[in-house]
N, C-alpha and C positions, 0 to 999 in steps of 0.2 A: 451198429445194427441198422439195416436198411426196413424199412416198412410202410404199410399203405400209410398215405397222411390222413390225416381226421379232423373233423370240425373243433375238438377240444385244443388244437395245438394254433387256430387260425391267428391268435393276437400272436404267438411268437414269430411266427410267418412273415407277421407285420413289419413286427421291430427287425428280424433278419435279412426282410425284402427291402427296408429303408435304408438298414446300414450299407448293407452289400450297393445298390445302385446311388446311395450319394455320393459313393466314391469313385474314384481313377477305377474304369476310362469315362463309367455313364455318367457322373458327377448331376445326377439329378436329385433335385431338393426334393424331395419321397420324405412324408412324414409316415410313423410309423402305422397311423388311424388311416388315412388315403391308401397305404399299401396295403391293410389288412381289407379293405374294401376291393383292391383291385385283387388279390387271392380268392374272394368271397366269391366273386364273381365268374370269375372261373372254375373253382369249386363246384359250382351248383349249377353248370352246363351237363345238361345228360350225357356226355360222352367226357368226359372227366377226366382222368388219372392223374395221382401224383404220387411222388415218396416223397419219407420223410429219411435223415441220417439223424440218429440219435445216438449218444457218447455221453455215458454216465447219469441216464435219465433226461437229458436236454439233447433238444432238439437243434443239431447246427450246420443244417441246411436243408434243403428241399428241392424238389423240380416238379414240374407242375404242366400239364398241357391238356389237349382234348385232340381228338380224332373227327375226321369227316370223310364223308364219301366221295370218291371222282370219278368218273367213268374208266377208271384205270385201277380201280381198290381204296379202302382207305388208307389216308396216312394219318400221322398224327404230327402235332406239333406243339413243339416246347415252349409253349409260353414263357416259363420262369423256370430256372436253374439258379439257387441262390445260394451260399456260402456265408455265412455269419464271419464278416472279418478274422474276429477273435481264433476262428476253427481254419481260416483259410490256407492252402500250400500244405494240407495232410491227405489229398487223395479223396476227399468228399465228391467232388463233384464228379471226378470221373467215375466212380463209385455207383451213383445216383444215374448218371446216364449211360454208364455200361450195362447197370441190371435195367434199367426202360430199355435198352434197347435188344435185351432178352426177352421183358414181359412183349413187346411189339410184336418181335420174331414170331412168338409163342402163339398169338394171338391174330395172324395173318395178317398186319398191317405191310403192306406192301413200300413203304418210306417216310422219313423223319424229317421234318422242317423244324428250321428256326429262324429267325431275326436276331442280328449280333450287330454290335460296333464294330464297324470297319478300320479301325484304329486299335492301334495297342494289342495284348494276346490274346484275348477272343477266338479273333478269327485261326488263329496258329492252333488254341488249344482245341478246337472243333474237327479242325479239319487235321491233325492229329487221332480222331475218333472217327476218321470215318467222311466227317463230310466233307462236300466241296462246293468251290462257289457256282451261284446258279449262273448260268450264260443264257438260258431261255426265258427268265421269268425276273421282273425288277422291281421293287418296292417301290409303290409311287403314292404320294400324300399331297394334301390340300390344308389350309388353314381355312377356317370358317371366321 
């Protein structure tokens, strides 16, 4: 069953945001307190949205993003699409971002962003759904 996410479910969020990226391909040390923060936080942006996939009362996985304006409409972008290991390879995630990207439709958002690993199936299972890679636009970062 797919549904809006809610502040009651944020610590499973957690423990599902930490298992899913400490592994192959992000292999990022995400505790499950740090990643419940970094959902919080997202969460409580005014342009918000997320689902939750819930199987038997538990929650096993979620996606997560917010929406902004461009001079061209808004889009939205997927922050967090996460999979609880345990639940993974049953059809959750596409699940989760085939109905976002009904609620979007729905909703006039004119395009979907993400950020993915350029390694490994990520980028195959995305762009399987729809997307493709940007040729205009390139993710550029700085350490402090």
């Amino acid at each position: 069953m797919i549904q809006a996410i809610t502040k009651e479910h944020l610590r499973r969020y957690g423990e599902i945001y930490a298992a899913a990226f400490s592994g192959p391909p992000w292999n990022d040390p995400w505790t499950p307190e740090n990643a419940e923060i970094h959902v919080r936080e997202i969460m409580e942006s005014a342009r918000s949205y997320g689902l939750e996939y819930v199987i038997d009362g538990r929650v096993a996985g979620f996606l997560l993003g917010a929406s902004m304006l461009f001079h061209y409409g808004r889009t939205f972008e997927i922050n967090d699409l996460a999979v609880d290991p345990a639940y993974q390879g049953r059809g959750i995630a596409r699940a989760l971002l085939e109905q976002c990207k009904a609620d979007m439709k729905q909703r006039g958002i004119v395009g979907l962003n993400l950020i993915t690993g350029a390694e490994g199936f990520l980028p195959e299972f995305y762009e399987r759904h729809g997307f493709q890679r940007e040729n205009r636009v390139i993710l550029m970062g700085m350490e402090l």
